[in-house]
C-alpha positions in Angstrom: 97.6 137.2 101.9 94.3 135.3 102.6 91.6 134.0 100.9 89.5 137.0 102.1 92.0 138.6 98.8 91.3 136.4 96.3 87.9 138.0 94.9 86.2 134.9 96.3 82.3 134.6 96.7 81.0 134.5 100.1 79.7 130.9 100.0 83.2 129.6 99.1 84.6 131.8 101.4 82.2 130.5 104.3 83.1 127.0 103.1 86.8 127.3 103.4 86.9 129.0 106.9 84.3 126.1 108.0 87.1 123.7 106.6 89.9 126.1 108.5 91.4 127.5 105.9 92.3 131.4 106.1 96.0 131.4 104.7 96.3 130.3 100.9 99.2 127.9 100.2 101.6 130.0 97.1 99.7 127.9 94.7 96.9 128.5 95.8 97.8 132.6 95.7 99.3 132.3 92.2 96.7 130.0 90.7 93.2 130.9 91.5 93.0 134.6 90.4 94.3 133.6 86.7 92.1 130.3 86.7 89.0 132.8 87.7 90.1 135.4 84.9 89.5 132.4 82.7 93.2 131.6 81.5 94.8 128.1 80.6 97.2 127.3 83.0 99.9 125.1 83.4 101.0 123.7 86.9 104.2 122.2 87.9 103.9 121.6 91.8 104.5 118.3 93.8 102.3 116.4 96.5 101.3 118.5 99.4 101.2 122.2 98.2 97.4 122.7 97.8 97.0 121.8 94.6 93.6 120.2 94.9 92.3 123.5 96.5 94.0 125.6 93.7 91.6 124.4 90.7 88.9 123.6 92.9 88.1 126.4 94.7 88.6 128.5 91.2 86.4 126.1 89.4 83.5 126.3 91.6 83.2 130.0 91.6 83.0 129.8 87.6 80.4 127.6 87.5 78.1 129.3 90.0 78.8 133.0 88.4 78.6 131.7 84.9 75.2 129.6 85.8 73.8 132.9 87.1 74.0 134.6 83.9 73.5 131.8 81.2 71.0 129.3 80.3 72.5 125.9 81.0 70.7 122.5 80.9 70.4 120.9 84.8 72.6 118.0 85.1 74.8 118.5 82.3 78.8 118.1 82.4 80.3 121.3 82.7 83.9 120.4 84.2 85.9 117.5 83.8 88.7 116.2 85.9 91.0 113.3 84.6 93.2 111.8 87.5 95.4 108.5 87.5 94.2 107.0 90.7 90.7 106.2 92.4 92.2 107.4 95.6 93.0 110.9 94.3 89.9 111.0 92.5 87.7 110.6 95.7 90.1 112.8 97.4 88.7 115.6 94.9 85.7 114.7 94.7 85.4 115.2 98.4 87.7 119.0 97.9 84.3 119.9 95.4 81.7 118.7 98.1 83.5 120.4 100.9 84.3 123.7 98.9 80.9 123.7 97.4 78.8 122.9 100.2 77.1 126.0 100.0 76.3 125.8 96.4 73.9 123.3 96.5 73.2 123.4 92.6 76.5 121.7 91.5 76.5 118.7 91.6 80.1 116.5 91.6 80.7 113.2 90.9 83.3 110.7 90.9 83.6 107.5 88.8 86.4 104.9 88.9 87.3 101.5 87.9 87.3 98.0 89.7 84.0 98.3 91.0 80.5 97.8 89.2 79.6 101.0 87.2 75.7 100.3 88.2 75.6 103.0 91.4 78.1 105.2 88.6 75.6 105.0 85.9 72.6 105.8 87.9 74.3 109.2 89.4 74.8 110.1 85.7 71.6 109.7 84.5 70.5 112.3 87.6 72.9 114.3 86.4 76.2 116.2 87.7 77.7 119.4 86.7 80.9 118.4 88.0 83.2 114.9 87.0 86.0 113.3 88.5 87.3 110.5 86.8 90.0 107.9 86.0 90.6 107.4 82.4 89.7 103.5 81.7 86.3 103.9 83.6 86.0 107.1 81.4 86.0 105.7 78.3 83.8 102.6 79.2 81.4 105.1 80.2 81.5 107.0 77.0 81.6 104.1 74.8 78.2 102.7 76.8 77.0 106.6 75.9 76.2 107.7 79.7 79.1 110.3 79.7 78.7 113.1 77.1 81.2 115.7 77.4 80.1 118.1 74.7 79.7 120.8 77.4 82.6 120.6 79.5 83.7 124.1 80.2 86.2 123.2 82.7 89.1 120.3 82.0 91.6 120.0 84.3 94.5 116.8 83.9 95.8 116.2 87.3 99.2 114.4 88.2 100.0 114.0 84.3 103.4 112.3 84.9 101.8 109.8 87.0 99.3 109.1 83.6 102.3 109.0 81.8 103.9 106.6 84.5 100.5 104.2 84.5 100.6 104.1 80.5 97.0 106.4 80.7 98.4 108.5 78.0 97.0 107.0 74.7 93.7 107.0 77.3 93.6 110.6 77.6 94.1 111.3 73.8 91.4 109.5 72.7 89.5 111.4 75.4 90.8 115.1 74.2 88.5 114.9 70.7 85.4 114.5 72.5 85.9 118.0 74.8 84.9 121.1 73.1 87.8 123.1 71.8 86.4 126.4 73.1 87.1 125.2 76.6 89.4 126.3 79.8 92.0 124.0 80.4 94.3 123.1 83.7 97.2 120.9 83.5 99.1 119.9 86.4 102.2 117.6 87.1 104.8 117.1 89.4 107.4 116.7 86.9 107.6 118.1 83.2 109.3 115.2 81.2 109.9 115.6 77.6 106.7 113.5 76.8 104.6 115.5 79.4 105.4 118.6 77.9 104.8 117.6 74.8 101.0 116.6 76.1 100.8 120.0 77.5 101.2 121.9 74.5 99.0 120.0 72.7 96.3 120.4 74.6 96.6 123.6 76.2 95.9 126.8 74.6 99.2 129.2 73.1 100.5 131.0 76.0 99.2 129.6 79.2 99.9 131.0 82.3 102.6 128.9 84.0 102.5 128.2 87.7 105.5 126.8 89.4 106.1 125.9 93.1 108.4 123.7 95.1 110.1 122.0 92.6 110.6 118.4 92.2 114.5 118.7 93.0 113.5 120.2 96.9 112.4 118.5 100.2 110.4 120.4 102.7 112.3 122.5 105.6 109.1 120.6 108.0 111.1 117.2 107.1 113.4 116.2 109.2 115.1 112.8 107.0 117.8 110.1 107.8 119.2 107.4 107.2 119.8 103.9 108.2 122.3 101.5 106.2 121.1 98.1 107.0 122.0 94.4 105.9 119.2 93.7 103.5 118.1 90.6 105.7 117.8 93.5 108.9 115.6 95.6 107.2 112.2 93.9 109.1 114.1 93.8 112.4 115.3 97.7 112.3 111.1 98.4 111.2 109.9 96.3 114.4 112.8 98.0 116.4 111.6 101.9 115.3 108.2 101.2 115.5 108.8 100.8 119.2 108.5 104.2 119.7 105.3 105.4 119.9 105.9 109.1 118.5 105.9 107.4 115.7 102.1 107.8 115.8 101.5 107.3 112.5 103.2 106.2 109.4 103.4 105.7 106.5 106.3 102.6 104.9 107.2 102.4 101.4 107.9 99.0 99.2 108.6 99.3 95.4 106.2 96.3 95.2 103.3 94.9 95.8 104.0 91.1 97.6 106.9 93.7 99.6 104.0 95.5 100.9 102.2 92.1 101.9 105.6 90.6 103.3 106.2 93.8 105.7 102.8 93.9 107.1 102.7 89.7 107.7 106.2 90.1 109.4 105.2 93.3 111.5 101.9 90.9 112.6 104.3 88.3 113.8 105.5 90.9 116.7 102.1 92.1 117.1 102.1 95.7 115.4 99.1 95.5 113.2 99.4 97.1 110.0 97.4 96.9 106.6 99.2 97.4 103.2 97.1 99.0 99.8 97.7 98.0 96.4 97.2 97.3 93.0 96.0 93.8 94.0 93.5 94.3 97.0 90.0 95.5 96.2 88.2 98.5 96.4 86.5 97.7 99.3 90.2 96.4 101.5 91.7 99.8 100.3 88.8 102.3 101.0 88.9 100.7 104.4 92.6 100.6 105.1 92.5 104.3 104.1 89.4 105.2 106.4 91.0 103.4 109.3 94.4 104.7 108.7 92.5 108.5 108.7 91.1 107.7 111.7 94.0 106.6 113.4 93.1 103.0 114.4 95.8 101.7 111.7 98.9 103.4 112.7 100.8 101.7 110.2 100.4 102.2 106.4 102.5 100.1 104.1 102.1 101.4 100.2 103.5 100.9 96.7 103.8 104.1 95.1 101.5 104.0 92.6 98.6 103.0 95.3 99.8 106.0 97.8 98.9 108.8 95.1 95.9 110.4 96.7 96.9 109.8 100.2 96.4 112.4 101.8 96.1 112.4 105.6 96.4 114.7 108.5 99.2 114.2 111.0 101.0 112.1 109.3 104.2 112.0 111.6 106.7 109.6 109.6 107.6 108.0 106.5 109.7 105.1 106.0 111.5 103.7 102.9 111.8 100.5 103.7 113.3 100.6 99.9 114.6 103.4 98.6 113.2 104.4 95.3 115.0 103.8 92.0 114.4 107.3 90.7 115.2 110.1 93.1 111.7 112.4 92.3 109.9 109.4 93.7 111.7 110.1 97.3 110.8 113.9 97.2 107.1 112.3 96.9 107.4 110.4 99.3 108.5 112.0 101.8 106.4 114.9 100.9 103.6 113.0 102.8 104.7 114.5 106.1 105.3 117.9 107.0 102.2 119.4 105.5 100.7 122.5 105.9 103.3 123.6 108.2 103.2 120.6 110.7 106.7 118.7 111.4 107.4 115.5 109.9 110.3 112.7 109.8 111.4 110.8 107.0 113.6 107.2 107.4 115.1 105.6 104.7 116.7 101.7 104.9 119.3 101.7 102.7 121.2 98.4 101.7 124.2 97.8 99.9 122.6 97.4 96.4 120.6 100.5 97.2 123.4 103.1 97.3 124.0 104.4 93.9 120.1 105.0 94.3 120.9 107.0 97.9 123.6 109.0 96.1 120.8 110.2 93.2 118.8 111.3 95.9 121.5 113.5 97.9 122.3 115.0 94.0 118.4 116.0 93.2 117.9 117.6 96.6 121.8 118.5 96.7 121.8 117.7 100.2 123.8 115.3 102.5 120.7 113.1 104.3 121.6 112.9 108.1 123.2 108.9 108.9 121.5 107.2 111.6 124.4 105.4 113.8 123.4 104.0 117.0 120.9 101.4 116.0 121.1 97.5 116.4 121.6 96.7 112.7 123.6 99.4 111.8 126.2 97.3 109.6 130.2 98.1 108.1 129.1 95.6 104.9 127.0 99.2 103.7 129.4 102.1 103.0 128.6 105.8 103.6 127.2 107.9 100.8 128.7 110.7 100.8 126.8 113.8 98.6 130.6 115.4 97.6 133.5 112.9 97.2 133.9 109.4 97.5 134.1 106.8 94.9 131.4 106.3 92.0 128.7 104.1 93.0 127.8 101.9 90.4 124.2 101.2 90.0 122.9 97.1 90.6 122.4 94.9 87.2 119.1 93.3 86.9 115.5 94.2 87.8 116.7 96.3 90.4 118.5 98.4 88.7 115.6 99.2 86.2 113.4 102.0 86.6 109.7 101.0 86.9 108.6 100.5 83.2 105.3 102.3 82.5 102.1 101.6 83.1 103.2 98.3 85.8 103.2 97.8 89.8 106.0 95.5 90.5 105.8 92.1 91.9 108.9 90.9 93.9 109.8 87.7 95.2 110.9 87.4 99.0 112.5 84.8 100.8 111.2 83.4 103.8 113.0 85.1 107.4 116.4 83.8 109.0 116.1 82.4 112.2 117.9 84.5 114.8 121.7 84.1 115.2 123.6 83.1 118.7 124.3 86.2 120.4 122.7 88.8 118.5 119.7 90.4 117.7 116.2 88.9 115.7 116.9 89.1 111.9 113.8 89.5 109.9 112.4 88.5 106.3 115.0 89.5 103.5 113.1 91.4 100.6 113.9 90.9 96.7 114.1 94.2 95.0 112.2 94.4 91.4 110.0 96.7 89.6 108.4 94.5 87.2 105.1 96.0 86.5 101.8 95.0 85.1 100.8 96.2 81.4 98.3 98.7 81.1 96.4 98.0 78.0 93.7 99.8 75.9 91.5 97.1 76.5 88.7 97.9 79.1 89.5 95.3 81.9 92.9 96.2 81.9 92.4 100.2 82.0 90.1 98.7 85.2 93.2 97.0 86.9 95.3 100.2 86.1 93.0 102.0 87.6 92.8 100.1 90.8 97.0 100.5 91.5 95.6 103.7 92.4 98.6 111.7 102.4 108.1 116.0 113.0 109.2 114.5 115.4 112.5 112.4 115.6 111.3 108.8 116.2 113.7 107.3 119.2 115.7 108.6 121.4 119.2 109.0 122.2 120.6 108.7 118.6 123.5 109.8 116.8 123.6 111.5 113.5 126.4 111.8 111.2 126.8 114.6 108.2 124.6 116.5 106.7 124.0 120.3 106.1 121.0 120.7 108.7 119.0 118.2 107.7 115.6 118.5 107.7 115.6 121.2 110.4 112.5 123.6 110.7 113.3 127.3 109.6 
């Protein structure tokens, strides 16, 4: 199928092939004609299947046909969009410009917290037909009466699990009165948690049509992923030592917190890699530019929290690295579903320590697959057992913060202790990271909706090693 099937108008259709796009992804094919025949529709599909495109593409077409044949007032809201993150909101924001380029009279906009609302407001008052927005900035907006929403004939609640995640919830139902009933909703998430559901009934007309691709529980066949069990104090050391190679081109390295993030890049500085980390705690203006430069290629290195990396969405992304592995196992299909888009190969590498196993052996059980073992490295260690995915004794998971899943509605702030000198006759041993995933409160009160808002996209790197296990790992089909 193409897009040439999907009943598209011709300025769309000239847009997307402008953009490159001929082949829809199987959202994309299952989505748009029953979003353009009007229906509600629920969406369960994970980072990196076309989402964006699938209600965007859809969305504009309704608002052009329906502008041709009824009186509207220029400059009014006619479609709303409610995402977690600033970066995902400008990341639609520029799907509608690029999508719509040929309809010059819809307008978009996107608003967003942690920045002054003056340049926001005065876009407003000009009017758009088209809003993105975060939910705290949202609601500041309304209360100030710029943002009427009266006639919104498009809603659409992107990455709800990730609301749920940054405490937006009781945000978003005290947005839902002020939305005409008579409306067409899209509702999209990666996972459908009891709560989520719950959302998505309430707000979703009886009987939506229900979408469903890639689930949560599968990793792309573009991914090829491994892993590395590592001493805890090694972890820096192994980065420097893979970031050697330079088909590693560009990547992306995970921390579950935010001083992590800032300890990895000050350590990679100190043997000359550059890097820039993005936050919760830098400002708009450090993580727009660490983005643009990372897009551009000039930063090859990336080093994110997950809550800041929603929205990242970036061409040729060749690797991603867990310098921790994540506490809950959806959040490593995620990840790691930042490479190997759109058909392109991608590698995946994932540190594992000794306290980090029980979270390794969650991950092999979702995706039900034994991740490849890296064995010929400098720090591979015998103090970090195997996991094995059938077998082997029960893994018990680690007492404390660590152990915790991230509460909602916080990015974590860990502790790290300062790096270990090198030892006599072996290898440089890097900075030793805590792990924790304490997270900041998201409250109802404006300024702290603003800081929510601000925690905010293959080839086998090295040569020559050897790889234990696994059922074909990530190996292209």
């Amino acid at each position: 199928m193409l897009f040439d099937d999907l009943n598209l108008i011709e300025p769309i259709l000239r847009a997307l092939h402008e953009e490159g796009y001929t082949t829809p992804t199987p959202i994309q094919q299952q989505a748009i004609p029953h979003v353009l025949e009007g229906h509600d529709l629920l969406g369960v599909a994970q980072t990196g299947t076309g989402k964006t495109a699938a209600f965007t593409v859809p969305i504009l077409q309704i608002l052009h046909q329906t502008a041709q044949v009824e009186r509207h007032a220029p400059g009014r809201i006619r479609c709303l969009v409610l995402t977690p993150t600033r970066e995902l909101a400008i990341q639609i924001g520029e799907s509608f410009k690029a999508y719509g380029r040929h309809l010059p009279k819809l307008r978009s906009s996107v608003i967003f917290g942690g920045v002054s609302q003056h340049s926001q407001v005065q876009t407003l008052k000009r009017g758009v037909e088209v809003l993105i927005a975060t939910p705290g900035r949202l609601l500041d907006l309304m209360g100030q009466g710029f943002v009427d929403l009266r006639h919104v004939e498009v809603f659409v609640l992107d990455e709800a699990d990730r609301m749920l995640d940054m405490g937006f919830i009781h945000d978003i139902k005290r947005i839902l009165p002020k939305l005409p009933t008579s409306r067409q909703t899209l509702f999209f998430s990666a996972t459908m948690p009891g709560q989520i559901q719950e959302l998505a009934s309430s707000i979703l007309k009886p009987n939506p049509v229900k979408v469903a691709v890639t689930p949560v529980s599968s990793t792309a066949d573009t991914v090829t992923q491994a892993v590395y069990l590592v001493d805890k104090g090694d972890k820096p050391a192994l980065l420097e030592h893979l970031l050697q190679d330079m088909s590693i081109r560009r990547v992306l390295v995970f921390t579950r917190t935010k001083h992590g993030a800032d300890k990895v890049v000050k350590a990679l500085a100190k043997v000359n890699i550059p890097a820039e980390a993005i936050h919760g705690n830098k400002s708009q203006n450090h993580r727009q530019r660490a983005l643009s430069n990372f897009k551009s290629g000039s930063t090859r290195v990336l080093v994110a929290t997950d809550i800041a990396a929603r929205g990242i969405d970036v061409d040729e992304l060749t690797h991603v690295i867990n310098y921790e592995v994540p506490n809950e196992p959806e959040t490593y299909v995620h990840r790691i579903g930042r490479t190997g888009r759109a058909g392109a190969f991608g590698t995946a590498f994932t540190f594992v320590e000794d306290e980090e196993r029980a979270y390794l052996q969650d991950i092999q059980k979702l995706i039900r697959r034994q991740i490849d073992l890296v064995e010929d490295h400098p720090y591979s260690t015998d103090q970090v057992e195997p996991v094995l995915l059938h077998g082997g004794s029960p893994i018990k998971r680690p007492k404390g913060p660590a152990g915790r899943p991230a509460r909602p509605g916080r990015e974590g702030a860990g502790a790290a202790r300062a790096p270990r000198q090198p030892q006599a006759g072996g290898a440089p041993r890097g900075g030793q990271e805590r792990s924790h995933s304490g997270q900041r409160n998201s409250s109802a009160a404006s300024a702290s909706r603003s800081a929510g808002e601000r925690a905010g996209g293959g080839q086998n790197g090295g040569q020559g090693r050897r790889y234990r296990g696994g059922n074909g790992g990530g190996r292209p089909q």
